[in-house]
C-alpha positions in Angstrom: -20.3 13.8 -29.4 -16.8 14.4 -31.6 -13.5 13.9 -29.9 -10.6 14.0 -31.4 -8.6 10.4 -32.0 -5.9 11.5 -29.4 -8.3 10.9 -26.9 -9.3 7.8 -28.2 -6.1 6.7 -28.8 -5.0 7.5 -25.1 -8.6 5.7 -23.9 -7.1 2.6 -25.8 -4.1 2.9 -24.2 -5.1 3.1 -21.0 -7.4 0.1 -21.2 -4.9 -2.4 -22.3 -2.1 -1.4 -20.0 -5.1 -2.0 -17.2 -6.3 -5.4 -18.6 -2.5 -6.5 -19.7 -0.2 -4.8 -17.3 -1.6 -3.2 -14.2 -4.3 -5.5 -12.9 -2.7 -8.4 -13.3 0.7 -7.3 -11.6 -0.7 -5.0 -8.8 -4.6 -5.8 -8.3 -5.1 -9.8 -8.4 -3.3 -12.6 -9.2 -7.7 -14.4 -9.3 -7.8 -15.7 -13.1 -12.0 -15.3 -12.3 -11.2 -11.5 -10.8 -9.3 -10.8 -14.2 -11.5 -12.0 -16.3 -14.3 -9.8 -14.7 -12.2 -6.7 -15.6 -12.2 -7.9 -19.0 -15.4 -8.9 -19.6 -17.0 -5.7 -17.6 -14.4 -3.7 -20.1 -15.9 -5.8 -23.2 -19.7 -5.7 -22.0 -19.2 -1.8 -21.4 -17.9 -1.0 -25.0 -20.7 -3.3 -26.4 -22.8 -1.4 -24.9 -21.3 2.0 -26.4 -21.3 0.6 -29.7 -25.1 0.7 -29.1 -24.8 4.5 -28.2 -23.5 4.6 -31.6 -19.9 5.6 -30.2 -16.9 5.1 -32.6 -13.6 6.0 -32.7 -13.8 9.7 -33.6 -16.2 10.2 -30.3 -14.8 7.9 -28.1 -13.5 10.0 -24.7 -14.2 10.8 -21.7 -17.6 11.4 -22.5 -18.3 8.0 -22.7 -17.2 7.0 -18.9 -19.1 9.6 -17.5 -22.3 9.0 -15.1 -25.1 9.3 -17.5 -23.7 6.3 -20.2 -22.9 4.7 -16.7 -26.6 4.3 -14.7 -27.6 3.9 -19.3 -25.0 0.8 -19.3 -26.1 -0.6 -16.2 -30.3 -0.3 -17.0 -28.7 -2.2 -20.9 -27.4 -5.1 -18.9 -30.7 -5.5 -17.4 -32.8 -5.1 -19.9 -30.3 -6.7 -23.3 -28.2 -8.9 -20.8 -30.1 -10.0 -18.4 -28.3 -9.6 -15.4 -29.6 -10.1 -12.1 -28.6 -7.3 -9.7 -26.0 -9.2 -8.0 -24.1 -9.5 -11.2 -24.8 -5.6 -11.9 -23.2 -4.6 -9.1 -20.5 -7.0 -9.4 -19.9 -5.0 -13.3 -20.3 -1.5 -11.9 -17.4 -2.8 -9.1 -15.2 -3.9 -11.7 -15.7 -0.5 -13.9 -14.8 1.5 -10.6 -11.6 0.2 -10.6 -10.7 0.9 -14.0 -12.0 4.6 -13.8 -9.6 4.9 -10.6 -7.0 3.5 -12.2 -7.7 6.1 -14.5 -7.8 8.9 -11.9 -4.7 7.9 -10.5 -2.5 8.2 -14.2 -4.3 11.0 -14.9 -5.6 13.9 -12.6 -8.1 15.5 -15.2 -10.0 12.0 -15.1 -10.1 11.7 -11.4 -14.0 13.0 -11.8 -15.0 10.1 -13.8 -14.6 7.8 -10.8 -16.1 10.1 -8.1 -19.1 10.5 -10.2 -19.5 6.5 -10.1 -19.2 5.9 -6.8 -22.6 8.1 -6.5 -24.3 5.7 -8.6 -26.2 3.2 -6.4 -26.0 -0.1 -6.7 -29.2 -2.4 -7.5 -30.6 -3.9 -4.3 -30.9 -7.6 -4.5 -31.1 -10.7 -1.3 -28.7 -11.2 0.3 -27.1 -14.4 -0.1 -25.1 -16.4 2.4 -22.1 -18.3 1.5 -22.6 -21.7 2.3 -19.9 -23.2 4.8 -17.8 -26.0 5.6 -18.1 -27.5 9.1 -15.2 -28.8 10.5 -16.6 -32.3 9.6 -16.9 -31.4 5.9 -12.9 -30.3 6.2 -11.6 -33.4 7.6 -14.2 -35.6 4.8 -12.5 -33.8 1.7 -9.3 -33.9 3.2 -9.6 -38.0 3.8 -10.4 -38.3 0.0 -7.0 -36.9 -1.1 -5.6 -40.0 -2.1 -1.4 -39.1 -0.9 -0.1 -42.3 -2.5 0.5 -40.1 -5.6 2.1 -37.0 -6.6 -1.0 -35.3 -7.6 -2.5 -35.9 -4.2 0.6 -34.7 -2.5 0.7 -31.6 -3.6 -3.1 -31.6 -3.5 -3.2 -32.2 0.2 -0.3 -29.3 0.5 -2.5 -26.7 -1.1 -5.6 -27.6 0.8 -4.1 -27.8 4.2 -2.3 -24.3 3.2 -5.2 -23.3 2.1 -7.9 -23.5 4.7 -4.9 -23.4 7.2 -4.4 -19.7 6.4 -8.0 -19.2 5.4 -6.0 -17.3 2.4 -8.1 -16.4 -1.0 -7.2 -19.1 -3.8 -5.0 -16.9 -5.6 -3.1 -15.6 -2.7 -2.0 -19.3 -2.4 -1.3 -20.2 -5.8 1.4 -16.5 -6.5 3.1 -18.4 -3.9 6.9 -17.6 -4.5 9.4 -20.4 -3.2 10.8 -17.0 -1.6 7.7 -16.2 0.3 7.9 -19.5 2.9 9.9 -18.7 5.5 9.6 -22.6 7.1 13.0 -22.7 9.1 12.1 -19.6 11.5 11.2 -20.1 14.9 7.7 -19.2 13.9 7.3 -20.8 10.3 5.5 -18.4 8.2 4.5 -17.4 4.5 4.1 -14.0 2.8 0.9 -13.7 1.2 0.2 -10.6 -1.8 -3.5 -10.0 -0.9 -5.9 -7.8 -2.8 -4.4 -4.3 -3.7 -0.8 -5.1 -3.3 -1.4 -5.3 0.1 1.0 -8.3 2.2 0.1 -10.2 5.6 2.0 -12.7 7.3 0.5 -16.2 8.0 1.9 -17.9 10.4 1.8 -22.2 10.3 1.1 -24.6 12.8 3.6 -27.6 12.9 1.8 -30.0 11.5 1.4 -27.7 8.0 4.9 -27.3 8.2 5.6 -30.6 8.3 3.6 -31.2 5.1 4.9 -28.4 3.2 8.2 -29.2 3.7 8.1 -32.6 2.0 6.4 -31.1 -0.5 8.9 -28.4 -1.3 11.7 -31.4 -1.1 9.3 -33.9 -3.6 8.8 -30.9 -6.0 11.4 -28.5 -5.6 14.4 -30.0 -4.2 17.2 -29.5 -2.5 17.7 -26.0 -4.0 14.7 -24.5 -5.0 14.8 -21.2 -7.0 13.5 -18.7 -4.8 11.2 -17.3 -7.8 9.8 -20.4 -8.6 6.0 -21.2 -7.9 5.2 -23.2 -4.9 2.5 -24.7 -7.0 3.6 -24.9 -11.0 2.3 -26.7 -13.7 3.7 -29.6 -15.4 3.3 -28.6 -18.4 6.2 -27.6 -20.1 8.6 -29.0 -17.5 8.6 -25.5 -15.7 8.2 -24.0 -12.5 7.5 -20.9 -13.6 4.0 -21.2 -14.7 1.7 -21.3 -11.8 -0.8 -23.9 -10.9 -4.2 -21.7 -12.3 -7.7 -22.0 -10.2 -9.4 -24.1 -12.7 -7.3 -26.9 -12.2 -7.2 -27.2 -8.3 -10.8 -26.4 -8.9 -11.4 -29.2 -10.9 -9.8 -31.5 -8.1 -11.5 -30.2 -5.1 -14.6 -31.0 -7.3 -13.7 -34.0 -7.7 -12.3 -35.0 -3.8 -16.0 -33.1 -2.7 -18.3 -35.1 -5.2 -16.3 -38.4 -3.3 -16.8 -37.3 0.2 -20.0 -36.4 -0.3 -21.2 -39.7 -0.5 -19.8 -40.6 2.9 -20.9 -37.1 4.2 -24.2 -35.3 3.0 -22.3 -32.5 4.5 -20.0 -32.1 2.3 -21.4 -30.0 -1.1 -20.9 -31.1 -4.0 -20.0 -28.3 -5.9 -17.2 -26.9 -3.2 -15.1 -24.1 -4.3 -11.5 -23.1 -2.9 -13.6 -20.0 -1.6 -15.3 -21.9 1.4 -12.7 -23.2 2.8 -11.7 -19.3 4.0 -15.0 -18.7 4.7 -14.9 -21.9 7.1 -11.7 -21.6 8.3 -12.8 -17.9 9.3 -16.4 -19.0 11.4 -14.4 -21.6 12.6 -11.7 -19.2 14.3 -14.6 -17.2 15.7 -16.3 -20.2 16.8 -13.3 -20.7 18.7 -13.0 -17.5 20.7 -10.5 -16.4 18.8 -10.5 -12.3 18.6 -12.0 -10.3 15.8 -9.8 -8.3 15.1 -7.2 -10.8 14.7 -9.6 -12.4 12.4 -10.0 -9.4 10.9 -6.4 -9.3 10.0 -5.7 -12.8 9.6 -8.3 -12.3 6.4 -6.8 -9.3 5.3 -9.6 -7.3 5.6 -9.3 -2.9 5.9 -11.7 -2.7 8.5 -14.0 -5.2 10.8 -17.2 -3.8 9.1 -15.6 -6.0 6.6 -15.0 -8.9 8.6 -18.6 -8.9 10.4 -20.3 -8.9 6.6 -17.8 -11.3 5.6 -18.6 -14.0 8.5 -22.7 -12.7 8.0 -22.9 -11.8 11.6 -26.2 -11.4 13.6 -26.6 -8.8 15.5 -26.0 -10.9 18.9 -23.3 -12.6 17.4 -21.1 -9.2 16.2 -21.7 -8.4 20.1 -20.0 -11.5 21.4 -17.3 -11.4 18.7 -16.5 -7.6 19.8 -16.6 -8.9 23.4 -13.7 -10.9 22.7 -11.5 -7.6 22.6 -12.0 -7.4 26.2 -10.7 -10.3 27.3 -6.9 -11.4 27.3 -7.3 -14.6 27.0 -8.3 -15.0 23.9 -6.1 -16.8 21.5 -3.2 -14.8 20.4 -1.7 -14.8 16.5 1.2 -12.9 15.7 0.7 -9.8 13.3 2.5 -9.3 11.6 -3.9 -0.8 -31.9 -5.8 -1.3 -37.1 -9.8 -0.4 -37.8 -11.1 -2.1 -40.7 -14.7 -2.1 -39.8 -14.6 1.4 -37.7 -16.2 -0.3 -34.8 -15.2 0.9 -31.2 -14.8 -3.0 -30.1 -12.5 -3.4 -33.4 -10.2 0.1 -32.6 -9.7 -1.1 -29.0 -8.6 -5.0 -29.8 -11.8 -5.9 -27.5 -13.8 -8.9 -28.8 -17.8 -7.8 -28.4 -19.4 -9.7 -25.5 -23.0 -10.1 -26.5 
């Protein structure tokens, strides 16, 4: 397979203005979700490299469907993937090949020929919640005698408050809270580029607000981070996962001992999942769930939540009464290697 290097050289291009530009700005603001992309990226042109592509036959070619289902069977049999993380790669490649299709017509193909390729079966597994009592055990660890367990309480109660994904939370903009409207809300940049309004109770107003006056002042700059780091003496930096992660480790690990319920290895991810079963345990409408998530569609929702059968009936049940509660809607090649041309260190 020969190509010319003006295909190549426009492959390259297109891969780091995805990786280094376009996902991070208009797909995710996840560090995990972003590295994904980048490691799927990495794994994939391993895997060429194995095909014995280099720069002279790198193209379209390679993104077709047959190197495709070829890559996939390689992670299973070189990498070792379960199915789970297969499908989680092929995901990740689909959105490159459509970010593809949408800059250029001509490659629009690649990415309908891989949503025909079917994804490895595997168990299904459940995500395991939070009850209520878990909640209110991690949140009686945060210690809010200090700074750190200030803010700390802030983010979790914001958190699981709005049942918001971690990094919808942490791209918190000082211009995004809206706390002195007769219905406080914030703005949160979901998946996509997609916003949703979420709307807080009192008593997360309250909190917030003494934290925007502790760390922000009287006049905060409207594009600062609601949650920065210190480092550096800037607000401009946000807070990233694997710090909060590292404390929620830390506050679960210390509950746990009081409360077997609590697990030990609690992630910010739960605390949307519980918040979520906790809002349908409550009556509260689907649909508004649904939206309060972010979610396109309640298909979405009901897989989400890992409805039974008799449970998606009662939840759908709820659309037929009124009195349900209401929410508001609101590029150098020494060695001639593909990885070395593209600037992609080899995952192996």
């Amino acid at each position: 397979m020969k190509k010319n290097k003006s295909e190549a050289a426009m492959f390259a291009r297109y891969i780091s203005d995805f990786l280094y530009s376009y996902a991070p700005c208009f797909l995710t603001y996840s560090d995990h979700t972003l590295k994904s992309y980048t490691d799927t990226i990495s794994m994939y042109i391993s895997f060429l490299e194995t095909e014995h592509i280099t720069p002279d036959s790198f193209g379209r070619k390679a993104f077709e469907k047959p190197f495709i289902e070829k890559w996939i069977k390689w992670l299973i049999s070189e990498r070792k993937c379960c199915p789970d993380t297969c499908n989680v790669r092929l995901g990740s490649l689909r959105v490159f090949l459509k970010y593809l299709g949408d800059n250029d017509i001509t490659l629009l193909y690649l990415y309908n020929e891989s949503k025909t390729i079917k994804r490895q079966k595997c168990l299904k597994k459940k995500v395991k919640g939070l009850t209520r009592e878990a909640v209110s055990s991690i949140f009686e660890e945060v210690k809010t005698t200090t700074k750190t367990g200030r803010r700390d309480i802030t983010f979790l109660s914001l958190l699981y408050g709005t049942a918001a994904r971690i990094g919808e939370i942490l791209s918190l903009q000082m211009e995004q809270l809206h706390l002195d409207s007769a219905k406080p809300y914030i703005i949160l940049h979901g998946k996509g580029g997609k916003t949703r309004t979420a709307y807080l109770l009192p008593r997360m107003v309250e909190i917030t607000r003494r934290y925007v006056q502790e760390f922000h002042g009287n006049s905060p700059n409207p594009k600062s981070y609601l949650f920065y780091t210190r480092v550096g003496g800037t607000r401009g930096v946000m807070l990233t996962e694997a710090a909060i992660d590292k404390r929620i480790k830390i506050y679960a690990a210390s509950a746990n001992k009081k409360n077997p319920e609590v697990p030990l290895k609690t992630h910010a991810h739960q605390f949307r999942h519980a918040k979520a079963s906790h809002w349908l345990e409550d009556g509260v409408n689907i649909v508004q769930i649904s939206y309060l998530l972010g979610h396109e569609s309640l298909e979405t929702t009901m897989k989400y939540l890992d409805i039974t059968p008799s449970e998606k009936a009662e939840a759908l049940a709820t659309l037929e009464s009124e009195k349900t509660n209401s929410t508001p809607k609101k590029w150098k090649n020494p060695d001639g290697t593909l990885s070395e041309y593209l600037q992609i260190k080899r995952r192996w």
